[in-house]
NUDOFI-716409 format. One record per residue (C-alpha): x, y, z negated; residue number from 0. Coordinates in pm, whole numbers, plus 50000, padded with zeros to 5 digits. Example, Ala and Ser with C-alpha at 12.3 -4.5 7.8 and 13.67 -1.06 7.14 Angstrom:
% residues 2
(atom (51230, 49550, 49220), 0)
(atom (51367, 49894, 49286), 1)
//
This chain:
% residues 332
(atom (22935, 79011, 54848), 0)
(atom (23201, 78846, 54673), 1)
(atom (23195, 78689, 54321), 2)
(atom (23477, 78794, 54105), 3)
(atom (23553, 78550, 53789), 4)
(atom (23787, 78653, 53502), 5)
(atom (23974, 78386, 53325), 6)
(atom (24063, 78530, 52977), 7)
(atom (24233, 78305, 52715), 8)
(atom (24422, 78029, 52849), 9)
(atom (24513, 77980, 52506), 10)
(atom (24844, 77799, 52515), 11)
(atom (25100, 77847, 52249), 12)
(atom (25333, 77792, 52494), 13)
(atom (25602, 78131, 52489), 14)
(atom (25684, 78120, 52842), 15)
(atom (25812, 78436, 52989), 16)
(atom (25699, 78386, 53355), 17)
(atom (25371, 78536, 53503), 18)
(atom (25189, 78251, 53634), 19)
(atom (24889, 78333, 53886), 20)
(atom (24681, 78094, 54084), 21)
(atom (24693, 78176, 54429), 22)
(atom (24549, 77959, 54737), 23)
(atom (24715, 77869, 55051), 24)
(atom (24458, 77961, 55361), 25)
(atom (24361, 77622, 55409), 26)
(atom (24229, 77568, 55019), 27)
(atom (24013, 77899, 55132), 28)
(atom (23702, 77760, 55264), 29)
(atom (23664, 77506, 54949), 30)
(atom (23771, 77795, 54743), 31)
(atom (23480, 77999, 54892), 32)
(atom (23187, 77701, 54881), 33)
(atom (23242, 77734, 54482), 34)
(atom (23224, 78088, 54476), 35)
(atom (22920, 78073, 54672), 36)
(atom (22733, 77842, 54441), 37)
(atom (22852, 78044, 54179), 38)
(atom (22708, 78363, 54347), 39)
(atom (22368, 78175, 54366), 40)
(atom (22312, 78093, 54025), 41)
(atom (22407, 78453, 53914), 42)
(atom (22155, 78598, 54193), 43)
(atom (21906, 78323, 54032), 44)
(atom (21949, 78400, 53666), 45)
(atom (21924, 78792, 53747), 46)
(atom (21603, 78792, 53932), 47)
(atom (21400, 78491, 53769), 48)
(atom (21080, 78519, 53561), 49)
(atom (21251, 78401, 53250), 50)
(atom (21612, 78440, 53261), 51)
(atom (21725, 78353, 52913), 52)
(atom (21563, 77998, 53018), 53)
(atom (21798, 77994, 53375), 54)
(atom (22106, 78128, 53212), 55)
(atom (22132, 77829, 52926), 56)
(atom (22080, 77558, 53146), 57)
(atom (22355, 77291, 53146), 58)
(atom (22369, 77348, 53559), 59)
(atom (22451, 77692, 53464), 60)
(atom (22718, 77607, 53261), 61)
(atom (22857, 77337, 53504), 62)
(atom (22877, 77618, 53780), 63)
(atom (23017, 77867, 53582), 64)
(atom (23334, 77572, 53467), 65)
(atom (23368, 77462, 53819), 66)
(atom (23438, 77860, 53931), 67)
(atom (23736, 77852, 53614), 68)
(atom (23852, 77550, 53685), 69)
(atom (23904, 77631, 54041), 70)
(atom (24046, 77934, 53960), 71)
(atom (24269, 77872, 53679), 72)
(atom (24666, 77707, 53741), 73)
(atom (24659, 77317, 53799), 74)
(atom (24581, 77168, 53425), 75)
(atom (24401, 76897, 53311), 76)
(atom (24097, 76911, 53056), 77)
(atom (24095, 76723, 52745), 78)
(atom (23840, 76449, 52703), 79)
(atom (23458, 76587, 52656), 80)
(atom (23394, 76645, 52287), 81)
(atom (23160, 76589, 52070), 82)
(atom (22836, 76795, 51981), 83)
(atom (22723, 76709, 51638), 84)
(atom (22517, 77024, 51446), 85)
(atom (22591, 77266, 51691), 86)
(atom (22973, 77228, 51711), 87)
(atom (23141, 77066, 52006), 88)
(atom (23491, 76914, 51825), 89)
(atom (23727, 76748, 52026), 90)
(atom (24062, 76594, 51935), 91)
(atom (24397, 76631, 52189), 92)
(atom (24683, 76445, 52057), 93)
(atom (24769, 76576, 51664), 94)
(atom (24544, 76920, 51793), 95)
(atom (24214, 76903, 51650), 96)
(atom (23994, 77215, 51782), 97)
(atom (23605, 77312, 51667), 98)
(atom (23405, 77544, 51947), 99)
(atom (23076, 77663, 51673), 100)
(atom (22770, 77738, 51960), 101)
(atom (22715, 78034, 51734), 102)
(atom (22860, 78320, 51976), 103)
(atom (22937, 78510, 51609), 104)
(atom (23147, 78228, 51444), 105)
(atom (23508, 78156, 51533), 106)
(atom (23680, 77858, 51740), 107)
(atom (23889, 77691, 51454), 108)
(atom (24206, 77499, 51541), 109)
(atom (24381, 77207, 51316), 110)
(atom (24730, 77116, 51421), 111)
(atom (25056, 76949, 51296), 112)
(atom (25336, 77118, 51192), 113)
(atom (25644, 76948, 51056), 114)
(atom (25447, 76664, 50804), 115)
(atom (25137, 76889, 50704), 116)
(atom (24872, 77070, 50910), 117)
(atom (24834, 77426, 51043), 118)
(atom (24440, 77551, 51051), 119)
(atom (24411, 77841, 51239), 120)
(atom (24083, 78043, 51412), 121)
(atom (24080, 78316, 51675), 122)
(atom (23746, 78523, 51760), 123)
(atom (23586, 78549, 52108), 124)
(atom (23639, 78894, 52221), 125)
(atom (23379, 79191, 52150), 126)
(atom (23376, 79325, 52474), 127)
(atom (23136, 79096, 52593), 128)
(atom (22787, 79048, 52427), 129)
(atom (22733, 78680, 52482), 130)
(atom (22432, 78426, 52395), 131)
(atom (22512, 78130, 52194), 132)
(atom (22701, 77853, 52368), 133)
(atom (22664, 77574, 52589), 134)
(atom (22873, 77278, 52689), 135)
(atom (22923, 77201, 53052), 136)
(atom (22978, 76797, 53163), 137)
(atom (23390, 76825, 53172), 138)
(atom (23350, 77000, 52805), 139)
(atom (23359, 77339, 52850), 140)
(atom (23164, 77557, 52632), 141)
(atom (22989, 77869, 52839), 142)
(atom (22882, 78195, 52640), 143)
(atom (22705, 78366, 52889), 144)
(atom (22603, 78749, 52912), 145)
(atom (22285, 78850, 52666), 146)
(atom (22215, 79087, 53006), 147)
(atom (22203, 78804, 53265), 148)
(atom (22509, 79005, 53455), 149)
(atom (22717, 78693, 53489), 150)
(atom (22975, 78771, 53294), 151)
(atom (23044, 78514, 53081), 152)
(atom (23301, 78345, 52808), 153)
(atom (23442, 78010, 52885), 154)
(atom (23610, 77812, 52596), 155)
(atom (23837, 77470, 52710), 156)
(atom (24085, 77199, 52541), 157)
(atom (24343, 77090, 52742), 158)
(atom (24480, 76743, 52703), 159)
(atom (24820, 76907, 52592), 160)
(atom (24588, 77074, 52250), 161)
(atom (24629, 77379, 52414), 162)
(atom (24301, 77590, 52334), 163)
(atom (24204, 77793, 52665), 164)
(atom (23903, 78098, 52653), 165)
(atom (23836, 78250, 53015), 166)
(atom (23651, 78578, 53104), 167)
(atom (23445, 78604, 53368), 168)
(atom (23439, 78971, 53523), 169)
(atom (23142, 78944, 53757), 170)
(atom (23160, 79307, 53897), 171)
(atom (23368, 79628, 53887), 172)
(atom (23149, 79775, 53627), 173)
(atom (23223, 79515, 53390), 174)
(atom (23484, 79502, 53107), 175)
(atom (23828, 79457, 53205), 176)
(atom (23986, 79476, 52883), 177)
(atom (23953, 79168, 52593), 178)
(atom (24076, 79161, 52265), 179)
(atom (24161, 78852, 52043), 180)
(atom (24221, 78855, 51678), 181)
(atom (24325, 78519, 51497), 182)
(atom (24286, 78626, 51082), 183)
(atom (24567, 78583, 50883), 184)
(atom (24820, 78655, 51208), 185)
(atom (24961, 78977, 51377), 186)
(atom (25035, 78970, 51711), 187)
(atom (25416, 79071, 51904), 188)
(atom (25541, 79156, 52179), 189)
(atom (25911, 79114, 52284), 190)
(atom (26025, 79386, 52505), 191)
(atom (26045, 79135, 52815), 192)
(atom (25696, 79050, 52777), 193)
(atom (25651, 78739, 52606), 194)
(atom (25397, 78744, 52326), 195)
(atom (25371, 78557, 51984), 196)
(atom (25111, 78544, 51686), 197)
(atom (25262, 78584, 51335), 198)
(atom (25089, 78411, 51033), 199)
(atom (25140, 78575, 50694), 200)
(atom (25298, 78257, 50529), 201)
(atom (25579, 78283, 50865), 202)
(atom (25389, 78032, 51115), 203)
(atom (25489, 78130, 51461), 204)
(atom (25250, 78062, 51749), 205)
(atom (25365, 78160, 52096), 206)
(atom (25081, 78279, 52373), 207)
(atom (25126, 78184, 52725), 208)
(atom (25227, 78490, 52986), 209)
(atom (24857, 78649, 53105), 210)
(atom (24722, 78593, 53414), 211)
(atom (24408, 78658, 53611), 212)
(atom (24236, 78522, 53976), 213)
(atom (23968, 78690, 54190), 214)
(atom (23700, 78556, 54381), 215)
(atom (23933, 78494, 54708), 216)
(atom (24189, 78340, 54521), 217)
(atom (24408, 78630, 54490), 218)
(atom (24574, 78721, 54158), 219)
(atom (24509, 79045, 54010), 220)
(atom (24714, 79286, 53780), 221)
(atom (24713, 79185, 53435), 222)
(atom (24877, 79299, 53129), 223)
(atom (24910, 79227, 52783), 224)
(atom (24857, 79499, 52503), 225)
(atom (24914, 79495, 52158), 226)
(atom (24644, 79700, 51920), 227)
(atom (24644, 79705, 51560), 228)
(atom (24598, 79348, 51472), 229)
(atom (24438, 79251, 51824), 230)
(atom (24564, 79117, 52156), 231)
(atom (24439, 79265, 52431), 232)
(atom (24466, 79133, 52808), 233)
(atom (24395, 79444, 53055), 234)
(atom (24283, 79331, 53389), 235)
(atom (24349, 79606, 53674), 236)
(atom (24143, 79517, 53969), 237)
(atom (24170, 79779, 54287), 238)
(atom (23954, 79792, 54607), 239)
(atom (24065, 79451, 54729), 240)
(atom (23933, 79262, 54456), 241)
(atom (23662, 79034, 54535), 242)
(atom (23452, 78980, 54236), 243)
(atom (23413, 78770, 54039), 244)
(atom (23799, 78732, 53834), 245)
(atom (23853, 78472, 53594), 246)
(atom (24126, 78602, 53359), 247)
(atom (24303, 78451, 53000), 248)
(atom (24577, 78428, 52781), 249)
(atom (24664, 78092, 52634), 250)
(atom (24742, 77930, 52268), 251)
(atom (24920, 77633, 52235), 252)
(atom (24902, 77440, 51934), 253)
(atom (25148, 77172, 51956), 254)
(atom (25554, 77219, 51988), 255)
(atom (25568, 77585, 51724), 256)
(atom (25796, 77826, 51771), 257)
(atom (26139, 77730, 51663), 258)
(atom (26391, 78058, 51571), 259)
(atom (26591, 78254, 51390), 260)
(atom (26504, 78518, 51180), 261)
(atom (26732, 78802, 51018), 262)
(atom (26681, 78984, 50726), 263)
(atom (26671, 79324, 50713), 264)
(atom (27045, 79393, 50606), 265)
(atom (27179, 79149, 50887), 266)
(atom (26971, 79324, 51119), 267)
(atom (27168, 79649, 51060), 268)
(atom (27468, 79402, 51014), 269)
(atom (27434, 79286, 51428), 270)
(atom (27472, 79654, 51533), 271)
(atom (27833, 79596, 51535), 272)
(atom (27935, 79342, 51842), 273)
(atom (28167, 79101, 51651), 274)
(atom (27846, 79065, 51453), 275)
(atom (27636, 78994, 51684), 276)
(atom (27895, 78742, 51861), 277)
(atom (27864, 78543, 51544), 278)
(atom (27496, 78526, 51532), 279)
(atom (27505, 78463, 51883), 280)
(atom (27751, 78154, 51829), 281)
(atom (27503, 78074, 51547), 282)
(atom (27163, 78083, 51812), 283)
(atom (27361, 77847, 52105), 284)
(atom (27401, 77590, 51902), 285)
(atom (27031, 77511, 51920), 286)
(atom (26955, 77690, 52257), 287)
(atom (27181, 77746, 52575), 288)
(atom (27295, 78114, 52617), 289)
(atom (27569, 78322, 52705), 290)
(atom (27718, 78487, 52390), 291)
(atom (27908, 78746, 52594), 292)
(atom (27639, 78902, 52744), 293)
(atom (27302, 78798, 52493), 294)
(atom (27530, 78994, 52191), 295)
(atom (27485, 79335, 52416), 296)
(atom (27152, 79230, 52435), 297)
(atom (27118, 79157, 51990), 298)
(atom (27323, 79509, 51945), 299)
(atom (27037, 79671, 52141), 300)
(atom (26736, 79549, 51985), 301)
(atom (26885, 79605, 51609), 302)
(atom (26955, 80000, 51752), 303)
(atom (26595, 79971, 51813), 304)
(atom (26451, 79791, 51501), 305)
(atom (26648, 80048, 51287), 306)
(atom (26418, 80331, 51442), 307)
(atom (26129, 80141, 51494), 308)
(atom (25808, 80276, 51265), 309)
(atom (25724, 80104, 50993), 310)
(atom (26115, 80110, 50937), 311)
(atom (26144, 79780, 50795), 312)
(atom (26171, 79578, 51073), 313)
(atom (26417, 79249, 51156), 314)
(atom (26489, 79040, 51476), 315)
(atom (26367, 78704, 51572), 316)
(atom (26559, 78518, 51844), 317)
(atom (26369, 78196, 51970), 318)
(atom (26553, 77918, 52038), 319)
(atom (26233, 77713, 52155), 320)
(atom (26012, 77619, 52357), 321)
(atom (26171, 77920, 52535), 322)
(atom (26526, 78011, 52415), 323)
(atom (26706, 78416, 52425), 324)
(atom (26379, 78604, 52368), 325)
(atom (26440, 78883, 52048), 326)
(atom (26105, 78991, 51908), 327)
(atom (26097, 79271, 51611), 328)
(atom (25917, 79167, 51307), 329)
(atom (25798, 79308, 50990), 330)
(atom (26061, 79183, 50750), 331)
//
């Protein structure tokens, strides 16, 4: 039987509109197995033991379960191991600062720069998995395994870039495939191509890498991202070809914010008209390379759209970086 790993929350602020899944070429296969087998083991061990709370917290536990994700997960390099002091594993990347509690009911909290002050953020592990209180693995990830010894787990990583990465592990078909993240103080968007973004109530912007998720052969698996109420959710569809376990996640990145445009409300209506939105199109490419001719079709679209959007009041953002052209509608 195969092992199927999810890797949730890559968290990486990062905006990019491309899909990226890890896939292996057939001679990385037999490597790519080995892992999953040991992986297979120790959830065979920790399900059938005498004590399995005891199995399941063990730091060779943890080890095997970060191998599987970092196997899994696209070619990125791992911060330098925190440090544990009082049952919080804090590790510094760069001007990112990021604070993993062991407490599975407390929140990661994030500390980065933004323009000459600091940004403090948090963002919840998701519900859908009842986990045990953390453990940190030798490269520094922190593994919130399954109260029910099922092997799923939560994985929580910093990458050297600050980026803040949280992985689900789906170890069977009758696990959840669904996880949703909250951050307080921020509502999540989505642009109609795709690309995701947090909101922060004082106007921080903090972009979240495109989804994607890996299965126990290597394959990449249907994922999604779904906006509900004040919650991102990444949907993992897994058919009969799917090897278990996946390793899925979505992914915040802390350094670099989102730099863009907003309109207010009246120039919103305002860019309906073309000439109008040729202007604020000549206004964007001056910070970001696009073609005016074509993007202001795109601008007269998405203001038709804000105006009947529900709530009503509703404006455009236009990035301009770290990935330029993408209109999101916002709460004004």
């Amino acid at each position: 039987m195969c092992a199927f790993l999810t890797r949730k929350t890559h968290i990486r602020l990062i905006g990019t509109a491309m899909k990226r899944q890890a896939c292996v070429t057939p001679t990385e296969v037999p490597s790519r197995l080995r892992v999953w087998g040991v992986v297979a083991a120790v959830v065979a061990l920790t399900a059938t033991i005498v004590s399995p709370a005891h199995a399941s917290e063990t730091t060779d536990d943890a080890d095997a379960i970060a191998s599987l994700i970092q196997d899994a997960a696209p070619a990125t390099e791992l911060s330098e191991p925190g440090h544990l002091v009082e049952g919080e594993l804090t590790t510094d990347a760069g001007d990112v600062q990021s604070t993993v509690p062991m407490s599975a009911e407390e929140e990661i909290t994030v500390t980065s720069a933004i323009g000459s002050g600091e940004r403090t953020a948090t963002i919840d592990l998701p519900d859908e998995i009842d986990v045990k209180d953390g453990v940190v693995a030798d490269d520094g990830t922190v593994v919130f395994a399954a109260t029910d010894d099922s092997g799923d787990a939560v994985a929580v990583q910093t990458l050297d870039d600050g980026s803040t990465r949280i992985q689900t592990v789906i170890s069977s078909g009758s696990s959840a495939h669904e996880f949703g993240y909250r951050m307080a103080g921020y509502q999540p968007y989505q642009s109609d191509t795709g690309e995701v973004m947090f909101v922060s109530e004082d106007g921080h912007y903090v972009p979240v890498a495109a989804p994607w998720a890996t299965d126990a052969d290597g394959n990449p698996v249907e994922t999604r991202y779904e906006i509900r109420g004040d919650e991102l959710f990444q949907i993992v569809v897994a058919d009969g070809f799917t090897a278990y376990p996946v390793v899925a996640d979505p992914s915040w990145q802390w350094y670099g914010p989102i730099w863009g445009l907003k309109l207010t409300r009246a120039e919103t209506s305002r860019v309906r008209d073309y000439a109008a939105a040729l202007g604020m199109c000549a206004v964007l490419a001056k910070r970001a390379s696009v073609a005016c001719s074509a993007f202001a079709s795109y601008i007269i679209l998405q203001a038709n759209l804000a105006q009947g959007d529900t709530p009503a009041r509703t404006c455009l953002f236009f990035t301009a970086a770290p990935v330029p052209g993408v209109i999101f509608r916002l709460s004004c």
